[in-house]
Every structure is written in C-alpha cells, then in structure tokens.
N, C-alpha and C positions, 0 to 999 in steps of 0.2 A: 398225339399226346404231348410232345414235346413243347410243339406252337403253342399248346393249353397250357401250361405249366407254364411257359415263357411269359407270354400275354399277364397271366396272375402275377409273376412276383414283378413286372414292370407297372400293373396297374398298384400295388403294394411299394414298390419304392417310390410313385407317385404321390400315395396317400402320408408316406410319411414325410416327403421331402416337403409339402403342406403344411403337415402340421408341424414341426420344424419350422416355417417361415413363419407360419401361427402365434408360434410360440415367442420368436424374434419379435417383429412385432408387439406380442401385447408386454415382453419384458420391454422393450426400449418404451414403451405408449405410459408404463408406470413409472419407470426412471425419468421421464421427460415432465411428468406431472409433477414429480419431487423435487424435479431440477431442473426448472424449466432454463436458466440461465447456462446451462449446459455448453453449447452451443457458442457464446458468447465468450466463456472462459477460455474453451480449445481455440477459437479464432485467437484471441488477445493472446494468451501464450505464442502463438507462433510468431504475431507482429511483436511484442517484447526483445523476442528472441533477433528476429531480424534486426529490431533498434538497435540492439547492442553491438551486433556485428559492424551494422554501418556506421555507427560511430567509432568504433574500435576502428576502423576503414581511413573514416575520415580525419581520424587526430594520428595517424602512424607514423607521422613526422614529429609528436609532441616528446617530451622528454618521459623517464620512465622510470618508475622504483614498483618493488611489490614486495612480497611476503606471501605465506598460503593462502591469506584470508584475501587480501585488497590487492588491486592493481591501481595507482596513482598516477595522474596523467598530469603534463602541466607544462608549464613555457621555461626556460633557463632560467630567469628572472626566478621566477618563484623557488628555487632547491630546495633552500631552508624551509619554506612554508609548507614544501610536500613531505617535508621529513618529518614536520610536527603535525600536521593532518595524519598519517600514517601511525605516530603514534598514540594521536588521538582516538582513533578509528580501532585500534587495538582494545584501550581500553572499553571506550564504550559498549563493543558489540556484544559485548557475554552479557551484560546487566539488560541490553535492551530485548534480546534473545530469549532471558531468563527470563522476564516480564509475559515476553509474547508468549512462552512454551516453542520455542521455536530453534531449530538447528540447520540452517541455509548450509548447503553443500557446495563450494564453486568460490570461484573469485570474486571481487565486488570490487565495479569498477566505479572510482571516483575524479571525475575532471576539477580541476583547478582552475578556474580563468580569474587573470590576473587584475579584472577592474571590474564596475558595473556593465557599461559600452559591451564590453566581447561578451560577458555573461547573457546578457539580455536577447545580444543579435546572435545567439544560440536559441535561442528559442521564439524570433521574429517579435521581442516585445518591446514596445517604446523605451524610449531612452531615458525616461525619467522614472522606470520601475527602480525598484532597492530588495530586492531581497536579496537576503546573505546565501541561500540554501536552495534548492531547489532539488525533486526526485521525480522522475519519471521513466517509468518503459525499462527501467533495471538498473538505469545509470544514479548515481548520486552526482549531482553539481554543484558546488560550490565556488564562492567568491574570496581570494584571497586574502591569508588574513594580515598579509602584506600591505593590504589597499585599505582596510580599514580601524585597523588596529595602530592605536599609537600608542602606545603605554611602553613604559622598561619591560615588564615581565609581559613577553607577548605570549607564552605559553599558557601561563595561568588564564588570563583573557579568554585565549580562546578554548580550552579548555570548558569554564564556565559558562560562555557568554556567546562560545561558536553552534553552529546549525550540525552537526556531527550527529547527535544520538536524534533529535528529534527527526532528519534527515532519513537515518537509517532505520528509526521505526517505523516512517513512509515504507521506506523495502519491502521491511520484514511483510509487513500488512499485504502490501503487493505480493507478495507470493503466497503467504499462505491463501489469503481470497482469491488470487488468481484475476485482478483488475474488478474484480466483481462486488462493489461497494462504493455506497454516496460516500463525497468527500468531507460531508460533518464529519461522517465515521470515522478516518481517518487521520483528518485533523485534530481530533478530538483527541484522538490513543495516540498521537506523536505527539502532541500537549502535553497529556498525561507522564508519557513514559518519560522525557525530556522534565520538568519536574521532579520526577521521582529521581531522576540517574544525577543532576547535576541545581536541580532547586531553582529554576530559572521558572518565572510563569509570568507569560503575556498581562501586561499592564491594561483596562481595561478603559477605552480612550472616547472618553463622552460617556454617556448616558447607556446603561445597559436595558437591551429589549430583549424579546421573545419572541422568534419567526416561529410561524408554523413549520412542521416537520416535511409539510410537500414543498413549501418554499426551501429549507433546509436538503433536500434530498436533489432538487429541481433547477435551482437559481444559487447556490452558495456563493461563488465567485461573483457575482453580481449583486448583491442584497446592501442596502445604500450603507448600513454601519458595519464593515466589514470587522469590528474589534470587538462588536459585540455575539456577532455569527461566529468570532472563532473563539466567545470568552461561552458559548451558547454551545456549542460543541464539545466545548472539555468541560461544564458540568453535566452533560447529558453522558459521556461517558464516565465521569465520576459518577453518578447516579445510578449507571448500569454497575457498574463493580463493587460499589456501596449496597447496594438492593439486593445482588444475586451471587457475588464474590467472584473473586481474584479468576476463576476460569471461565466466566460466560463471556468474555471479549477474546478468547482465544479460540473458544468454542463456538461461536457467531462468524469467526473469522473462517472458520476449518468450511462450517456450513456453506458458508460464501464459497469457497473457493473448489465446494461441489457443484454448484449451479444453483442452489436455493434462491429466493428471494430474499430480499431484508424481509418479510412479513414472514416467509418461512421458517427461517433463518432464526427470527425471533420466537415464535412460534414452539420449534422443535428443541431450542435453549433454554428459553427462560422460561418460558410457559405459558406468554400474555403475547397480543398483538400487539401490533405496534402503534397503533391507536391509543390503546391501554396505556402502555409504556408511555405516549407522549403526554395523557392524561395524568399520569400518576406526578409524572417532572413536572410539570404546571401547578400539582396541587403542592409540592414539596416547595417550588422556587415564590408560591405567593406568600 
C-alpha cells in the first residue's frame, strides 16, 4: 500500500513539475514576443558596465574632482577646466532629466582630454576628426575647453556653446533604452533637448535632404550629408513631440529599454507604425 501511495504522489510531483516548466516556457515564449530585444539589452548592460570599470581602470593615474552626481577625470593641465565642466554639468543635469522624465542614480563619469590628438586616440579615430563631445558605454568625453575656447569669458562660451547637456542627454537615453535604439533617435532627442536647455541648434550645411528611415536606422554614420541626417533627425523627433506630446519620447524610450522593437516601441506609444510615422513626416516636411 505504501509503494501505491508512494509511486502516485511521485508520478503527481512529476505532472506538476511539467506543468510548472509548461508554464515557464510559454510565459518567457510571450515576454520574448513583446521584447524581442530582451536579450540584447541584458547583454549590453553588463558590457556598459564592464566599460566603465576599465576605463575607471585605465585613467587611475588622471587627476580627480567629484561631487554626488559627477566624477571628473582630467590631466593637471586642465584644473580650471574641470572645475567649470563640473559646474556645468551641475547645471545642466536637472533641465536635461526634466525633459527625459528621468532620475539616473550613480555617479557620472566625465573624462576631459586636453586636445583633439588624445580625444580621438581614445576612441582609435583619425586625426583629423573634431568633435567637441563624445558618449559612449556610460562614460561622457569631452575635449577641453582649454584647447578650443579663446574668448575672455571662457565660462559663458562654454556654457552656451560646449557639448555638456547634448552629451548628457546621449546618457540619459542610454539608460533608460538600455543601448536599445537607432542612432537618428538619439541624436535627434540630444538635438532637441540641447536647444531647449541652452538654444544652440546645428546650422544646416549644404542642401537639406530626406534619407529613408532604413537608411536612417541602418547607415546614419555613413549617409554622404552627414548635416542634413542630423538636421533629419531632430525634425523627425520634433515631429514625434509635436504630433503626440511631451511624453511619447520618454515613453518610446522606457519601451526600448524593455526590449521592444522601434516598430513595437512605436506601435504600443503612439499608436502608428513606423512606416506610418515616416509617412506622415514626409507629408508634413513637402
């Protein structure tokens, strides 16, 4: 009687331990359908994470200032420059934050290299690149504004006219998405938000066009008029904030940084594909 009795509740914790993986299964089989990006987001969280460290790693001989929010990195040379980055960085972060809906928990680590040359060979790019600003993998980098600022009032300048808020709205986007978004997008809402915080907006150099959205999503860095892909970006997200208001870019961003699609992402936000969406900016931009 006992073997009877035994035999039952072992074949009975089998049928449930089944249906139990049953269940596992077809919940993760619908979460992977919603989010399909899933997958891609937890991976790039952990490489971010690792970035940060090995650069924290790699510059531990640099000089050093912080506060609760920033941690400022930078060579002797630059003191001055890190003390008005720092209080740049103060200001700007609440207004940029405000925008996104967004509240980063943690430090925020910003490098300072003191010329083009060292900025560049940070990131293996020819010598004849020029950008002031640069975000990636968690870090903010910047180019001193030692090296290109000449004016009496160097504070104001760079206040106005440095890569600080547009920089830091690259962040903010990287964490709430979670790496999980074309870089129109992106560039677009660091356009945007940079404008709005200090009124600065990209001069649009030659002839303005119209890339397709799979070139835009596909090729950005690449697309021959690089001034009109990023003047093509930041109407496309004025268009999104104009059309569907102030929280479908923050709310597109949150989606992202589930594992949605941009098609999803669009979709479950605003209510149109993104087919639609690129239809509608075509009809608005002729």
């Amino acid at each position: 009687m006992q073997a009877v009795v035994l035999g039952r509740t072992r074949r009975s914790a089998k049928k449930y331990f089944f249906a139990f993986l049953a269940g596992v299964f077809l919940l993760l089989t619908i979460v992977f359908v919603r989010y399909p990006n899933l997958p891609k987001v937890v991976v790039y969280k952990v490489f971010r994470e690792y970035m940060r460290v090995s650069m924290n790693w790699k510059t531990y001989s640099w000089q050093e200032i912080e506060n609760e929010k920033f941690i400022i990195k930078y060579h002797m040379s630059d003191a001055d420059a890190a003390r008005l980055v720092l209080e740049t960085a103060e200001e700007v972060y609440r207004p940029v934050e405000k925008i996104l809906q967004f509240d980063f928990q943690g430090k925020i680590p910003i490098m300072i290299y003191p010329d083009t040359a060292s900025l560049n060979r940070s990131f293996g790019w020819a010598a004849d690149a020029s950008a002031m600003g640069v975000y990636w993998t968690g870090i903010i980098r910047i180019l001193s504004p030692n090296f290109w600022i000449q004016d009496d009032d160097k504070a104001a300048t760079f206040k106005s006219d440095g890569p600080l808020a547009h920089e830091y709205a690259h962040f903010v986007v990287d964490y709430i998405a979670q790496g999980n978004y074309p870089r129109w997008l992106t560039e677009g809402i660091a356009q945007q938000v940079e404008r709005n915080i200090t009124g600065y907006e990209m001069a649009l150099n030659g002839k303005e066009e119209l890339y397709p959205l799979t070139e835009m999503d596909g090729r950005f860095d690449f697309l021959p008029n690089q001034s009109a892909a990023y003047r093509q970006s930041l109407s496309m997200v004025d268009y999104l904030t104009n059309s569907f208001g102030q929280k479908a870019i923050p709310n597109i961003l949150r989606e992202l940084g589930k594992g949605a699609t941009l098609k999803g992402a669009f979709e479950r936000v605003i209510g149109i594909s993104v087919e639609e969406f690129e239809r509608k900016f075509k009809e608005k931009k002729m």
